[in-house]
HTML snippet that shows the backbone in 3Dmol.js (N, CA, C, O; Angstrom):
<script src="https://3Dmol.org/build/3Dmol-min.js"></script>
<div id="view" style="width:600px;height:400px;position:relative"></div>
<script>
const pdb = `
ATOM      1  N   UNK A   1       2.962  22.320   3.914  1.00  0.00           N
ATOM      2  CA  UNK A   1       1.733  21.816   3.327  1.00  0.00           C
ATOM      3  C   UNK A   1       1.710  22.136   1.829  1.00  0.00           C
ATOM      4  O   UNK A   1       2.275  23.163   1.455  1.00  0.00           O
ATOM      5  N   UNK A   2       0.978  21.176   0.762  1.00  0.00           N
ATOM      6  CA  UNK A   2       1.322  21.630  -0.192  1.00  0.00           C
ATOM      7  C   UNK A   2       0.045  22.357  -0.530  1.00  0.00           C
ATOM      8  O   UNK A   2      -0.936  22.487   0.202  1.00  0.00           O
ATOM      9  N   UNK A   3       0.231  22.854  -1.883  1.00  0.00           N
ATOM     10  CA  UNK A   3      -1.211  23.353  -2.204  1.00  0.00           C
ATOM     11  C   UNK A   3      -2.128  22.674  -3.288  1.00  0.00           C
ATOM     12  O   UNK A   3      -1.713  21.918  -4.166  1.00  0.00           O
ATOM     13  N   UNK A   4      -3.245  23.000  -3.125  1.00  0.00           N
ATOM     14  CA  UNK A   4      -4.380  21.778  -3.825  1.00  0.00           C
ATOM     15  C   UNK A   4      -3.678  21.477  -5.656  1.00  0.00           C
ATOM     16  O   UNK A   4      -3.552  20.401  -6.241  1.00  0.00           O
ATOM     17  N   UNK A   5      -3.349  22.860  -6.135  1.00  0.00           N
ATOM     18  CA  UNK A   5      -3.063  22.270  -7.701  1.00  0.00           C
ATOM     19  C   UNK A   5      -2.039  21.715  -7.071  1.00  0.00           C
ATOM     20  O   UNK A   5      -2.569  21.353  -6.020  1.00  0.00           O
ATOM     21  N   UNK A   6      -0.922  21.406  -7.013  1.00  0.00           N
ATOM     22  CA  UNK A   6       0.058  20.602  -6.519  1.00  0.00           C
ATOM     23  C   UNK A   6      -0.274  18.830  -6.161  1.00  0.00           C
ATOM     24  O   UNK A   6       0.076  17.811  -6.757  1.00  0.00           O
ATOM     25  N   UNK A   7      -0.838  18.976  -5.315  1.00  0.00           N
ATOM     26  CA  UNK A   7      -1.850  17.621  -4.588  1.00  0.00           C
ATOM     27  C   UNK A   7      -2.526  16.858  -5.884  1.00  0.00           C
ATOM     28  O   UNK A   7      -2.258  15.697  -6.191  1.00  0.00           O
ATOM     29  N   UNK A   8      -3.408  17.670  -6.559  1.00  0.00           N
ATOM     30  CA  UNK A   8      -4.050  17.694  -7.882  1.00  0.00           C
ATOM     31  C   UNK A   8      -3.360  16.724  -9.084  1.00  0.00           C
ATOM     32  O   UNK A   8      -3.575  15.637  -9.621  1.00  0.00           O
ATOM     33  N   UNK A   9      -2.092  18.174  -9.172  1.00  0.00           N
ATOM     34  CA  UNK A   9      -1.312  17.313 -10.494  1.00  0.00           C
ATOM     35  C   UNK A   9      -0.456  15.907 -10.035  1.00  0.00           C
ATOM     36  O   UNK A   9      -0.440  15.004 -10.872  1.00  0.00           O
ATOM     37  N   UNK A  10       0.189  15.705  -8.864  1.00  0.00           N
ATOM     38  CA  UNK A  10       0.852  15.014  -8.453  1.00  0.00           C
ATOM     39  C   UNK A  10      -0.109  13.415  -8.300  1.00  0.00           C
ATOM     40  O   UNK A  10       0.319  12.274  -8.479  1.00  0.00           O
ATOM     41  N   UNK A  11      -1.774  13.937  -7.838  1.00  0.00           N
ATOM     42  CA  UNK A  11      -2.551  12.855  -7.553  1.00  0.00           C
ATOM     43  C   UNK A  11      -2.440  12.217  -9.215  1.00  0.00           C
ATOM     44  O   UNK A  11      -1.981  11.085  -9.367  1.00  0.00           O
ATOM     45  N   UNK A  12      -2.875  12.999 -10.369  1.00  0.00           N
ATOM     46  CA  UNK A  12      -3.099  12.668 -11.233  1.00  0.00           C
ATOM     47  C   UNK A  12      -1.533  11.890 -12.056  1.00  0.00           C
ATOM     48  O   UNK A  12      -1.468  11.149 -13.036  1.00  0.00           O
ATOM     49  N   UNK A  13      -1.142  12.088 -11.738  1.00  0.00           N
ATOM     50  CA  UNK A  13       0.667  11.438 -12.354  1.00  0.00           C
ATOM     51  C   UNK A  13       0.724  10.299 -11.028  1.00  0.00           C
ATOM     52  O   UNK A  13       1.111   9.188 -11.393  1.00  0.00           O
ATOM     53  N   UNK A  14       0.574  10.353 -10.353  1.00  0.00           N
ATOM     54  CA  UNK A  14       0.806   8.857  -9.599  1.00  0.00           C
ATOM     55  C   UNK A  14      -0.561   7.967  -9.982  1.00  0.00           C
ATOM     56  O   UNK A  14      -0.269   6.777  -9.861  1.00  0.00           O
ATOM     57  N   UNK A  15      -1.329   8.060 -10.215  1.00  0.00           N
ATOM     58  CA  UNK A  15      -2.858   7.492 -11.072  1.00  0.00           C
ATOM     59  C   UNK A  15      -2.475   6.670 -12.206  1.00  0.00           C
ATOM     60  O   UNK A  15      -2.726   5.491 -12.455  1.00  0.00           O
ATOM     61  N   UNK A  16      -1.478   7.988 -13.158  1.00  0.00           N
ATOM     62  CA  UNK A  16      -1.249   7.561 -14.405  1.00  0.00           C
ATOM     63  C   UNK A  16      -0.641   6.386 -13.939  1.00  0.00           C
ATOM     64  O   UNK A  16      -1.119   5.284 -13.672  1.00  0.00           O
ATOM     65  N   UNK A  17       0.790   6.936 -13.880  1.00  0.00           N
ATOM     66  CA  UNK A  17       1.685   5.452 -13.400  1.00  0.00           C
ATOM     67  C   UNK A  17       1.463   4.411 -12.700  1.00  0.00           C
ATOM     68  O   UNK A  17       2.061   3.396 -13.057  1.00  0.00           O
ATOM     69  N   UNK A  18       0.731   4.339 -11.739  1.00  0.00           N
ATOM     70  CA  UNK A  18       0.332   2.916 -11.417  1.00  0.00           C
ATOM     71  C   UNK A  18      -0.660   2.269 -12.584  1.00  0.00           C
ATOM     72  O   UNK A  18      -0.555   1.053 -12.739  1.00  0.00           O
ATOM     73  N   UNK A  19      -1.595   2.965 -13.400  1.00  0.00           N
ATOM     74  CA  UNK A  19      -1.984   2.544 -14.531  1.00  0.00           C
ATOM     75  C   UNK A  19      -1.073   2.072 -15.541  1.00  0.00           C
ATOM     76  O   UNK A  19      -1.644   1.273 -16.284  1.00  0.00           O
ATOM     77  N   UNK A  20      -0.337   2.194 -15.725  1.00  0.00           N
ATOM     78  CA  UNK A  20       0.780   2.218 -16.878  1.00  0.00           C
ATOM     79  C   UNK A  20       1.267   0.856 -16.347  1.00  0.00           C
ATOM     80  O   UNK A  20       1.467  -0.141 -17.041  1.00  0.00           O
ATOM     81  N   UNK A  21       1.421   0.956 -15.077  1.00  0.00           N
ATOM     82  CA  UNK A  21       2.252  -0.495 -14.770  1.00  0.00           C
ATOM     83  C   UNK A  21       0.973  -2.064 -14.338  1.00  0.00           C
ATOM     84  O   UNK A  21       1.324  -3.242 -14.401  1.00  0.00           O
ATOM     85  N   UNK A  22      -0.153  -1.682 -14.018  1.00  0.00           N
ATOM     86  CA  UNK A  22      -1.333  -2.341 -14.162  1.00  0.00           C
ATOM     87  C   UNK A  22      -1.814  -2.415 -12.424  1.00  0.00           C
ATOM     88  O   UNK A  22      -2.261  -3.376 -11.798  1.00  0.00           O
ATOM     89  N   UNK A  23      -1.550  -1.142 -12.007  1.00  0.00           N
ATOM     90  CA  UNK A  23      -1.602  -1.246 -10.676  1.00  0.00           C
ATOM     91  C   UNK A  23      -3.421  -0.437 -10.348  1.00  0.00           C
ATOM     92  O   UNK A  23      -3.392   0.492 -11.156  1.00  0.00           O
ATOM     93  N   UNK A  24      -4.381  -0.381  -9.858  1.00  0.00           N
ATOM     94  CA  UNK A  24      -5.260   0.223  -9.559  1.00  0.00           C
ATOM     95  C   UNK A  24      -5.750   0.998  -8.238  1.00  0.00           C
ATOM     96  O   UNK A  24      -6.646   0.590  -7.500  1.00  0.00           O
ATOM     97  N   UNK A  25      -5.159   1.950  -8.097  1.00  0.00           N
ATOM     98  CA  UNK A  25      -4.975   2.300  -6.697  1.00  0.00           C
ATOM     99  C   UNK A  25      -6.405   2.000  -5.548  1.00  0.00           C
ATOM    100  O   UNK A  25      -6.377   1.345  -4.507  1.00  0.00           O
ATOM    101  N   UNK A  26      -7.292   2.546  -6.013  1.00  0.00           N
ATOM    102  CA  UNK A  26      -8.796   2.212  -5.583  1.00  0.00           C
ATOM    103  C   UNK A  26      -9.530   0.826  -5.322  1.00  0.00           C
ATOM    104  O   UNK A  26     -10.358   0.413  -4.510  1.00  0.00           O
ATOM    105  N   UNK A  27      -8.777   0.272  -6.479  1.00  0.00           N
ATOM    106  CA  UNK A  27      -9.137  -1.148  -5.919  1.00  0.00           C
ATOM    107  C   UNK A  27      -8.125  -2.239  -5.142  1.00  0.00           C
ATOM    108  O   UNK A  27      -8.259  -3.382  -4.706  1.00  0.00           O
ATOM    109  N   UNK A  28      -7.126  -1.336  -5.205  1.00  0.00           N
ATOM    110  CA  UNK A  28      -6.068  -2.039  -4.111  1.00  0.00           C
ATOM    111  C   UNK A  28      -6.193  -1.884  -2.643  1.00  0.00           C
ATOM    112  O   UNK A  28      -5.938  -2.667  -1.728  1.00  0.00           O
ATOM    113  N   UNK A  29      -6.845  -0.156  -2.656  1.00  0.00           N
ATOM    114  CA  UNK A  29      -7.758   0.156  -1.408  1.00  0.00           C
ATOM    115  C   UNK A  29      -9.068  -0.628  -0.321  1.00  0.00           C
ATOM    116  O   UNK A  29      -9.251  -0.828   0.880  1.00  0.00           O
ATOM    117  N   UNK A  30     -10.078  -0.998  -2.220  1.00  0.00           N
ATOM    118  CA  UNK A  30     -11.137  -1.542  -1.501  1.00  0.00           C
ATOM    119  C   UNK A  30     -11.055  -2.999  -1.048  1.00  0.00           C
ATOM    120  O   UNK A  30     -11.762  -3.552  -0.206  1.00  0.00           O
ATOM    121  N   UNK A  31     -10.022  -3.529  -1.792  1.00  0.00           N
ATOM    122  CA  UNK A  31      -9.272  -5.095  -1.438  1.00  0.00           C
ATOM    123  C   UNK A  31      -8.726  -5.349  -0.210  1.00  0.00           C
ATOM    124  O   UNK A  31      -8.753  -6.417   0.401  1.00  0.00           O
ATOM    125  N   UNK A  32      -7.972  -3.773   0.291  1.00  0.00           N
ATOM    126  CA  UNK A  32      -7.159  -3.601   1.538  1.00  0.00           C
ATOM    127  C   UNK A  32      -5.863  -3.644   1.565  1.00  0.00           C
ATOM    128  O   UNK A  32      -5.157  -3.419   2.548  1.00  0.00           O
ATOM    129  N   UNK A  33      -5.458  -3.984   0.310  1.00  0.00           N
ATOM    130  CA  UNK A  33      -4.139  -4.076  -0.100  1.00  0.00           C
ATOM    131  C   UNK A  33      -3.564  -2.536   0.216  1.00  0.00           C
ATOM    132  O   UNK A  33      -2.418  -2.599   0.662  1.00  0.00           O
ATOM    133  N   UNK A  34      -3.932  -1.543   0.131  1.00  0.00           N
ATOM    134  CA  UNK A  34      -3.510  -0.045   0.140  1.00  0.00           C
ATOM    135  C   UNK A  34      -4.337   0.335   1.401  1.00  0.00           C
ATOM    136  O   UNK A  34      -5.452  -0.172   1.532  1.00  0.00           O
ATOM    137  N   UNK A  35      -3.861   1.190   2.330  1.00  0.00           N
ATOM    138  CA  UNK A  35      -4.868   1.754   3.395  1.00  0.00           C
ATOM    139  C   UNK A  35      -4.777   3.129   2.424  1.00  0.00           C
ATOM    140  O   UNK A  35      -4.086   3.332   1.425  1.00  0.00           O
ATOM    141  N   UNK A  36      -5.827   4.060   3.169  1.00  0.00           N
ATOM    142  CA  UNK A  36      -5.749   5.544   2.905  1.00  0.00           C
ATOM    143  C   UNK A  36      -5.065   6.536   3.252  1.00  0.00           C
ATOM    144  O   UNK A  36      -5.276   7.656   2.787  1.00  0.00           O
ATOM    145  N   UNK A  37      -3.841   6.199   4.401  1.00  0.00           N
ATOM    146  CA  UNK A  37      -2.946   6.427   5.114  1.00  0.00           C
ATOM    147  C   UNK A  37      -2.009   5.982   3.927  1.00  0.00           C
ATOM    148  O   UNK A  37      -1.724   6.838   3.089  1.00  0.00           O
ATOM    149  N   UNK A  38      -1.596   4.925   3.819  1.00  0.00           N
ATOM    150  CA  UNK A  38      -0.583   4.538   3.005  1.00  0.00           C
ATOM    151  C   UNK A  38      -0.652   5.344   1.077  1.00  0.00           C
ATOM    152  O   UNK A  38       0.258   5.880   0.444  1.00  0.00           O
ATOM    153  N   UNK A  39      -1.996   5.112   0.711  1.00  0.00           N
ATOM    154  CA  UNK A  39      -2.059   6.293  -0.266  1.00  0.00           C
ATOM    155  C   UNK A  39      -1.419   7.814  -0.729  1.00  0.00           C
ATOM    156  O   UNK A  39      -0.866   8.295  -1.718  1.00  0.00           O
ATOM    157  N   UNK A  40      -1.996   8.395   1.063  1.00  0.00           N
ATOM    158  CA  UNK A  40      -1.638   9.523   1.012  1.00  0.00           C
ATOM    159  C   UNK A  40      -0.153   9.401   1.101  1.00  0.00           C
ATOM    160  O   UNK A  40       0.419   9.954   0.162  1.00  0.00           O
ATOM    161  N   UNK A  41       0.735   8.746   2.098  1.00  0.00           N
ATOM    162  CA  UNK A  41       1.812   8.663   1.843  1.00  0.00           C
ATOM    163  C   UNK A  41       2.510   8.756   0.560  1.00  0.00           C
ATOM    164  O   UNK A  41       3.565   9.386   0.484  1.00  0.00           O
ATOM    165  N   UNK A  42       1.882   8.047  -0.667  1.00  0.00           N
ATOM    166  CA  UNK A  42       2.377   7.930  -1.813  1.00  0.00           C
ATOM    167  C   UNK A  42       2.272   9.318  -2.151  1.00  0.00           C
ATOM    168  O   UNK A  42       3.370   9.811  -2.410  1.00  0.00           O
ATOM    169  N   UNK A  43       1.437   9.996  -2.220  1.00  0.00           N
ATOM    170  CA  UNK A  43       0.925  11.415  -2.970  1.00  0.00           C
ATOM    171  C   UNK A  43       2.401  12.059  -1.982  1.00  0.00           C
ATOM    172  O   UNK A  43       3.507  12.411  -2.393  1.00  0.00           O
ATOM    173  N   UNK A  44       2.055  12.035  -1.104  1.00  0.00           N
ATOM    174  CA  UNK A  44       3.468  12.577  -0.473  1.00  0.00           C
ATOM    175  C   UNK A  44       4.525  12.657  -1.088  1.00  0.00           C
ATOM    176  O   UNK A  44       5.137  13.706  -1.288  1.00  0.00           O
ATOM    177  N   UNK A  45       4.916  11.346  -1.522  1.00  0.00           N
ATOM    178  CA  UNK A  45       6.126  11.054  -1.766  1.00  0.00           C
ATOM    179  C   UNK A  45       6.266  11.702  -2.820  1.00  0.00           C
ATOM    180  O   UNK A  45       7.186  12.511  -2.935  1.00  0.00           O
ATOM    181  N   UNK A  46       5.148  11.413  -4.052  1.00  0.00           N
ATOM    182  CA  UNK A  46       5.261  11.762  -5.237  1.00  0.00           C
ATOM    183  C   UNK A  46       5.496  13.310  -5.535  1.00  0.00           C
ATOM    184  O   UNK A  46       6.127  13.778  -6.483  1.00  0.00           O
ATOM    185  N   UNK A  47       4.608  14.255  -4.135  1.00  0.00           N
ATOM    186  CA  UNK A  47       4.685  15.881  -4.488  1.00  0.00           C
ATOM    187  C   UNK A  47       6.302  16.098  -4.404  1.00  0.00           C
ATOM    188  O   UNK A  47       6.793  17.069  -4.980  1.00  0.00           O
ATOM    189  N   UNK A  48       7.311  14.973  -3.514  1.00  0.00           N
ATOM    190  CA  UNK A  48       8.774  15.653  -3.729  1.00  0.00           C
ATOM    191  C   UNK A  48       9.399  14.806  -4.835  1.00  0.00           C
ATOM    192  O   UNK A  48      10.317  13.991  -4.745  1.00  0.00           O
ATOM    193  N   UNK A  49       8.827  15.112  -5.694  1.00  0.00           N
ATOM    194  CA  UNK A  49       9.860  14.589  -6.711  1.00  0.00           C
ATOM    195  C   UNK A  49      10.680  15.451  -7.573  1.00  0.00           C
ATOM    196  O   UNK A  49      10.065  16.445  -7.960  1.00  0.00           O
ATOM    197  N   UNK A  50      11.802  15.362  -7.952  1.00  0.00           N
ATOM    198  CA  UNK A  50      12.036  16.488  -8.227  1.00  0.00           C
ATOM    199  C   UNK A  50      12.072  16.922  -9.388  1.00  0.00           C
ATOM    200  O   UNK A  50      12.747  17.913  -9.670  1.00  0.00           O
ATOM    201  N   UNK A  51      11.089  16.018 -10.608  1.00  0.00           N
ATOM    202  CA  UNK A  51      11.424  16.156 -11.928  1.00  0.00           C
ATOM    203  C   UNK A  51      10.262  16.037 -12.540  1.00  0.00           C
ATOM    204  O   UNK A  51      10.427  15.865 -13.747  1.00  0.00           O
ATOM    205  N   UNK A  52       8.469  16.066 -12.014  1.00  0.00           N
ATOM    206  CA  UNK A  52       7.853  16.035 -12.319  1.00  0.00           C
ATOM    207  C   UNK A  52       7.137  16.131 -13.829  1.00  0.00           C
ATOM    208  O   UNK A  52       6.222  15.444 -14.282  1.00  0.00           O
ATOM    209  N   UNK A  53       7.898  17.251 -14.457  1.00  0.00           N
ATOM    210  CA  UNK A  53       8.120  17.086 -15.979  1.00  0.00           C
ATOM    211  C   UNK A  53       8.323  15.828 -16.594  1.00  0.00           C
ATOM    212  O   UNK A  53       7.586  15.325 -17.443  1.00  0.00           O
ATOM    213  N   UNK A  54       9.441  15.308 -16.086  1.00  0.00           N
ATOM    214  CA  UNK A  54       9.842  13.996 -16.868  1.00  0.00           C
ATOM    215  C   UNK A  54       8.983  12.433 -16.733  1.00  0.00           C
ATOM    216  O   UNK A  54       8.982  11.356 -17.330  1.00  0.00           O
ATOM    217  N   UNK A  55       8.379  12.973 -15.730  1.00  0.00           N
ATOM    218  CA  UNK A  55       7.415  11.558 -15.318  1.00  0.00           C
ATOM    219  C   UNK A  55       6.377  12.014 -16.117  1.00  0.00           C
ATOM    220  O   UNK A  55       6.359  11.179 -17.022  1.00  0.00           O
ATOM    221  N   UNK A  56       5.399  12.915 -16.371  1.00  0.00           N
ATOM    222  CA  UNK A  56       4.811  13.299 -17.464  1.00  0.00           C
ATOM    223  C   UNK A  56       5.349  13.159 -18.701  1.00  0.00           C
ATOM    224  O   UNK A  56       4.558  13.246 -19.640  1.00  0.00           O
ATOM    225  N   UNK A  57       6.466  12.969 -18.935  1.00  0.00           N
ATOM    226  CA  UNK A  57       7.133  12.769 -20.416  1.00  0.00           C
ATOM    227  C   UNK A  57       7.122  11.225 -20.954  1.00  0.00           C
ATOM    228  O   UNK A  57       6.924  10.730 -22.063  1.00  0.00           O
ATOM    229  N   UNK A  58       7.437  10.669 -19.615  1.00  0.00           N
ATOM    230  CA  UNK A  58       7.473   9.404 -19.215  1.00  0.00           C
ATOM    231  C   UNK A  58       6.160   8.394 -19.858  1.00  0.00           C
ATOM    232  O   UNK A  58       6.095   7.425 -20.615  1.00  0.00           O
ATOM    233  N   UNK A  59       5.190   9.238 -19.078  1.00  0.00           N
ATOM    234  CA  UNK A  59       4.011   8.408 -19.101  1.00  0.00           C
ATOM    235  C   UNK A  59       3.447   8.450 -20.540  1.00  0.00           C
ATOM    236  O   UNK A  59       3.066   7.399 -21.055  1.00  0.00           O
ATOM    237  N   UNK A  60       3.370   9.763 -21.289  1.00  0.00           N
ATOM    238  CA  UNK A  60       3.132  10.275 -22.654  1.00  0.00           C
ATOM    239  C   UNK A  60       3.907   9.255 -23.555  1.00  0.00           C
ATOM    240  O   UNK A  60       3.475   9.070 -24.693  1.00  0.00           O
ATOM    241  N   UNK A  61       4.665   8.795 -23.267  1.00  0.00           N
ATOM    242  CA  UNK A  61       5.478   7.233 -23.767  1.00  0.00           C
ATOM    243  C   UNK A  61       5.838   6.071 -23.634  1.00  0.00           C
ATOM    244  O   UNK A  61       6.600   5.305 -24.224  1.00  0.00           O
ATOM    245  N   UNK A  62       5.117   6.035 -22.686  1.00  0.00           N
ATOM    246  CA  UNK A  62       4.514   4.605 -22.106  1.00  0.00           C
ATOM    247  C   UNK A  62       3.626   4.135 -21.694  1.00  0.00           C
ATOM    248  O   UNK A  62       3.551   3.807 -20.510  1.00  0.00           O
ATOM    249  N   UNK A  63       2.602   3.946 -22.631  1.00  0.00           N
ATOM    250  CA  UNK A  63       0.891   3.555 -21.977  1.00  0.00           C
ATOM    251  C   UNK A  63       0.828   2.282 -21.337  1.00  0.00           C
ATOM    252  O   UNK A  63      -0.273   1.855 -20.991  1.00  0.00           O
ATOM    253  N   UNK A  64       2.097   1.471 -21.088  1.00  0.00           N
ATOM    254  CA  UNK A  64       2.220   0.504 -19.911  1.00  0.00           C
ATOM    255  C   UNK A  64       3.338  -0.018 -20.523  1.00  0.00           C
ATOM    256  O   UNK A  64       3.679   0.013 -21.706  1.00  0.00           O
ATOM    257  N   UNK A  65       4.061  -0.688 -19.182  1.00  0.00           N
ATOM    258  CA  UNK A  65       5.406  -0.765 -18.697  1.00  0.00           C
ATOM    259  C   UNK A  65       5.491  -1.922 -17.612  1.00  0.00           C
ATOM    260  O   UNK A  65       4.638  -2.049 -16.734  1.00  0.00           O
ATOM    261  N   UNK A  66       6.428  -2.630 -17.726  1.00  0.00           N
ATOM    262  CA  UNK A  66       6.730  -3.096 -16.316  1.00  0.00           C
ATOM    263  C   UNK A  66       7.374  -2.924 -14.942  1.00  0.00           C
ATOM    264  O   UNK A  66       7.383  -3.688 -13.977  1.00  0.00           O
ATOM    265  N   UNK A  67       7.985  -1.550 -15.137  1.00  0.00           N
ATOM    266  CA  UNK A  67       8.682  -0.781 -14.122  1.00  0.00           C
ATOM    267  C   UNK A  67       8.389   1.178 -14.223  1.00  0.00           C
ATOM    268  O   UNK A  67       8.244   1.971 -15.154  1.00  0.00           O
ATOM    269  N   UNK A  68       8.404   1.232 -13.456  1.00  0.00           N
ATOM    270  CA  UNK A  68       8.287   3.014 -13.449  1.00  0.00           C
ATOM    271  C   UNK A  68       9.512   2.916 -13.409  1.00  0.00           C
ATOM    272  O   UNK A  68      10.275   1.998 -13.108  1.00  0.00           O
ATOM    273  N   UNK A  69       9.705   4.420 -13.891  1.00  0.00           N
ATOM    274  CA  UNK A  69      11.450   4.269 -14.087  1.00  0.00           C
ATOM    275  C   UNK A  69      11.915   4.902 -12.549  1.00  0.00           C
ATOM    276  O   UNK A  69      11.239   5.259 -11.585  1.00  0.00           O
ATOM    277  N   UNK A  70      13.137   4.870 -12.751  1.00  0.00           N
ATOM    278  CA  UNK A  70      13.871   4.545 -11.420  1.00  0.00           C
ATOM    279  C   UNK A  70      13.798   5.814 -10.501  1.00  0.00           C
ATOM    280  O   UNK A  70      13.821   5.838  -9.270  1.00  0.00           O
ATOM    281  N   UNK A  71      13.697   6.946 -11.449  1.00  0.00           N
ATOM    282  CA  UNK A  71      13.394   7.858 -10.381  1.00  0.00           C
ATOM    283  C   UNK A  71      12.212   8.293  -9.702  1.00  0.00           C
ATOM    284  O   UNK A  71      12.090   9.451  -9.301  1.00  0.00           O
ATOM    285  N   UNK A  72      11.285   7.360  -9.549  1.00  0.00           N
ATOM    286  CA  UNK A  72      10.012   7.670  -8.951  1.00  0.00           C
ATOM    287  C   UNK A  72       9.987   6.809  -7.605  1.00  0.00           C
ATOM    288  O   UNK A  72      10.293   5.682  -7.216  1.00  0.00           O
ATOM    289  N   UNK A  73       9.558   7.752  -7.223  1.00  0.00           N
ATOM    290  CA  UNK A  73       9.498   7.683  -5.524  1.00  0.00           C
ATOM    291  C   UNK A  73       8.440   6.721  -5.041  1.00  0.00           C
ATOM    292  O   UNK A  73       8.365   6.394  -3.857  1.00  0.00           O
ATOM    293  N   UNK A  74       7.598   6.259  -6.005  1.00  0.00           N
ATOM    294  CA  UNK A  74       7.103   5.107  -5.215  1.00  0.00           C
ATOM    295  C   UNK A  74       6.868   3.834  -6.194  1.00  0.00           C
ATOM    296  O   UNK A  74       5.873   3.144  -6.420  1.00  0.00           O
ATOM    297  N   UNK A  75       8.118   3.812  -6.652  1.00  0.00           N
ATOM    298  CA  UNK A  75       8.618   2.612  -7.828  1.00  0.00           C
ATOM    299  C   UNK A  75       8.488   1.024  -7.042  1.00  0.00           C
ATOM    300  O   UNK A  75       7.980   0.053  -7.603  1.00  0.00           O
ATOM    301  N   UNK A  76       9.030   1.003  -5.707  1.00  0.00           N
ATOM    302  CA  UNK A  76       8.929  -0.057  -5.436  1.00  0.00           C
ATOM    303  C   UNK A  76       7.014  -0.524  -4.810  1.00  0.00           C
ATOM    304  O   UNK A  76       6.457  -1.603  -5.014  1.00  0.00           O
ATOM    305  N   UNK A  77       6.479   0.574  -4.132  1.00  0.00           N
ATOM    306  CA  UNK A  77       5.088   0.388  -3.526  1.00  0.00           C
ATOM    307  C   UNK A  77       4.345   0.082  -5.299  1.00  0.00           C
ATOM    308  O   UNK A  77       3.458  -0.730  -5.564  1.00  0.00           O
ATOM    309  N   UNK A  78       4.803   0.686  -5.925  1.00  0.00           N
ATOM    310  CA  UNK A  78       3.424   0.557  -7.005  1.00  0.00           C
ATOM    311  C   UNK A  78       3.700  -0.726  -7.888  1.00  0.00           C
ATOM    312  O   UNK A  78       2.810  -1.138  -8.632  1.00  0.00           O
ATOM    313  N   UNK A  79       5.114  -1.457  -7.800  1.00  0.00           N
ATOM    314  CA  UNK A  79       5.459  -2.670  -8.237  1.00  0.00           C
ATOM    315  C   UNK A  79       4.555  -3.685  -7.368  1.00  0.00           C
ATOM    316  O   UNK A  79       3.684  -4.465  -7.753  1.00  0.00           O
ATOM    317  N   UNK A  80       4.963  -3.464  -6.282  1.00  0.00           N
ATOM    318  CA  UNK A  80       3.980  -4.456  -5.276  1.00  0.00           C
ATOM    319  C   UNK A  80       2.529  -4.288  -5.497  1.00  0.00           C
ATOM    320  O   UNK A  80       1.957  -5.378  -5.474  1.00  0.00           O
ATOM    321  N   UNK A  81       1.774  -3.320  -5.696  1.00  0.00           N
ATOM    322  CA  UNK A  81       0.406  -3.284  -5.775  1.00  0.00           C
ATOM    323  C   UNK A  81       0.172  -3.679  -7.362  1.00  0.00           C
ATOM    324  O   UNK A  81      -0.998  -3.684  -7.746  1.00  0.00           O
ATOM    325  N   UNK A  82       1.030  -3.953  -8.145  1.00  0.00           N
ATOM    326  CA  UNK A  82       0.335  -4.257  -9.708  1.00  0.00           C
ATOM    327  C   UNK A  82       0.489  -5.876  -9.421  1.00  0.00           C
ATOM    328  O   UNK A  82      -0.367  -6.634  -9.879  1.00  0.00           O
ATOM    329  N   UNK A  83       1.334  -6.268  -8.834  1.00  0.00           N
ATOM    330  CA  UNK A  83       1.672  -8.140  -8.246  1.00  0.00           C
ATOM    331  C   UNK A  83       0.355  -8.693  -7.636  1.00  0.00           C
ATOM    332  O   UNK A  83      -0.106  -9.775  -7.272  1.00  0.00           O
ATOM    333  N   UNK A  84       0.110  -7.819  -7.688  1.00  0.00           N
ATOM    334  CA  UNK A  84      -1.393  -8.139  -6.511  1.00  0.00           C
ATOM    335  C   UNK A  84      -2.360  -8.409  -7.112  1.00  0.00           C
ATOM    336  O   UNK A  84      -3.411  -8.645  -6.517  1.00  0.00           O
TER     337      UNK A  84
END
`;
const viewer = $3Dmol.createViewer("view");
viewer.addModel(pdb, "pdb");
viewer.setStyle({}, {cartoon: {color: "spectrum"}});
viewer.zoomTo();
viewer.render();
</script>
């Protein structure tokens, strides 16, 4: 299990990045496009990443993008939800 700052920073860096790429997680939710199940999955994915630094470095230099870069773990889900 992870722990809340963890959950926290990880929620907030997968936020960024789907912002960056024009994705809105909340309203992909209230659309239905995203369940809350599938969300959390993402946060999941995102707490094992293993470079968390650099996706913060990332984002600090890219206030939008058309791809998250390749090492993010939910590069392909958050492509699909900005299509939307």
């Amino acid at each position: 299990m992870q722990g809340k700052k963890t959950l926290d920073r990880h929620e907030d860096l997968m936020n960024r990045m789907a912002t960056s790429l024009g994705a809105d997680l909340d309203e992909a939710e209230l659309r239905g496009d995203l369940t809350p199940e599938g969300r959390t999955d993402m946060l999941m994915a995102c707490t094992g990443c293993t470079d968390p630094a650099a996706c913060k470095e990332w984002l600090l230099g890219n206030g939008s993008a058309d791809e998250a870069p390749g090492y993010c773990r939910n590069r392909g889900s958050l492509r699909e939800l900005a299509q939307r």
